[in-house]
Steps between C-alpha positions, in 0.01 A plus 500: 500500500555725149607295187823641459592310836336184415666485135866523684433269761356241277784562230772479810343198629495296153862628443628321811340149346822528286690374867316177451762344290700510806271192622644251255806480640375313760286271287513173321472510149156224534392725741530825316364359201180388669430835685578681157217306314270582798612879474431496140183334479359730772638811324362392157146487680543848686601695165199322350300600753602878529489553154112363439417559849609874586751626172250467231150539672646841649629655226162431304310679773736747507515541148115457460359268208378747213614540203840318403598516892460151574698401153760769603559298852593176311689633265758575787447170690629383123738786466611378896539107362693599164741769723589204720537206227732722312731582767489094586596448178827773497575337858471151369737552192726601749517223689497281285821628379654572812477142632661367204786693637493500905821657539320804367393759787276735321182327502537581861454861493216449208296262741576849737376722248232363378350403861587862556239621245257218615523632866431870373181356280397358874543829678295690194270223570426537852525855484165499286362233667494669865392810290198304399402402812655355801396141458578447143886621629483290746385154292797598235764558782471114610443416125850659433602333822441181443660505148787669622636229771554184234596842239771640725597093595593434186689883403678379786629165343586696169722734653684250703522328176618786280827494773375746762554458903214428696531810683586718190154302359263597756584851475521531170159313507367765798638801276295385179203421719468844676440662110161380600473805722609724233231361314221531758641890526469528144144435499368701776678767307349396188152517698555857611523626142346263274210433724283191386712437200705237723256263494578368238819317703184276601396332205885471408596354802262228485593446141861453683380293739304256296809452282732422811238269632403318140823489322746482783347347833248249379744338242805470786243286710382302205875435371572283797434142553222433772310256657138597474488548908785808425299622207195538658694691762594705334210570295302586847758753629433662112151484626580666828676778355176621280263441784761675754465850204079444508469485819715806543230644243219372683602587869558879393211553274274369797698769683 
């Protein structure tokens, strides 16, 4: 199976995640709640996972570990964290100020945008991923899986929020989502001319995907109020998520 079709099935598969909002209309808002802080801790252990597990290792080896290589590969995973924490903080402002008025629609189409640009980062991302090798693709396709569903959940509530239709929401939703596809085209293209220079979306993904798990997943589960029983729930489906990404490492090394 080449990469090129692997990259746009993955991408077209992850893009149709963004239909999952269409689930909590049939939900109670207990019920939701509990499944989202299950969702979340598992996703915060999966883009733990693939960034130490496959992200990082792989792009060292890849890379090679002379010279300034090896500083060179964490200087993205930082450049990946400080990319991210920056366009939190330009989101954030934004809704912060947007909330203060709700009659105001336009945060709408910026929670739009800016998942557009974070779809086409995941694209670029699995496009060098499968590139890499067809196991490390395959760990960060479920990692971006599994952050997308409680992602996409709540984009969902926003726009419904911000005055949209349900209907008008989802595909407004699906058409942001399916940038990811542009994304993964992007960097098999990239690839093709720039050769090994793409790696480098490794080391910055992870650097992404530590800052989503760090500063956004783990402090929505610690924020709420739970018995210890709840807590230690979730801490064990965190747990499962990292072991899920090594033994993805471990079953196709032995391979």
């Amino acid at each position: 199976m080449s990469e090129f079709f692997l990259i746009i099935l993955s991408t077209f598969i992850v893009s149709l995640i963004s239909f999952v909002g269409v689930f909590t209309l049939f939900l109670k808002g207990g019920i939701l709640d509990r499944i989202l802080l299950i969702l979340v801790s598992f996703s915060a252990g999966a883009l733990m996972g693939d960034s130490f597990f496959h992200l990082i290792p792989e792009a060292i080896e890849k890379t090679g570990i002379e010279g300034n290589s090896l500083l060179i590969v964490f200087l993205y995973v930082i450049a990946g964290f400080c990319v991210f924490f920056v366009l939190e903080q330009f989101i954030r402002w934004h809704h912060h100020h947007t909330m203060e008025h709700p009659e105001i629609v336009p945060f709408s189409y910026l929670i739009l945008i800016s998942d557009g640009l974070h779809n086409f980062i995941d694209g670029l991302i699995i496009a060098g991923s499968f590139i890499v090798s067809f196991p490390v693709g395959l760990a960060t396709v479920f990692a971006v899986i599994f952050h997308e569903i409680p992602q996409e959940l709540g984009n969902f509530g926003v726009l419904i929020y911000g005055g949209f239709g349900k209907k008008k929401a989802l595909i407004l939703n699906f058409l942001s989502a399916i940038i990811a596809i542009l994304g993964g085209i992007v960097g098999f293209v990239l690839f093709k001319t720039i050769g090994g220079s793409i790696l480098f979306l490794l080391p910055f993904a992870a650097g992404n995907f530590i800052y989503i798990a760090c500063s956004d997943l783990i402090p929505e589960i610690k924020s709420r109020k739970t018995d210890m029983k709840t807590s230690l729930i979730h801490f064990l489906v965190f747990f499962l998520g990292i072991m899920l990404m090594l033994a993805f490492k471990l079953y196709f090394k032995a391979d």
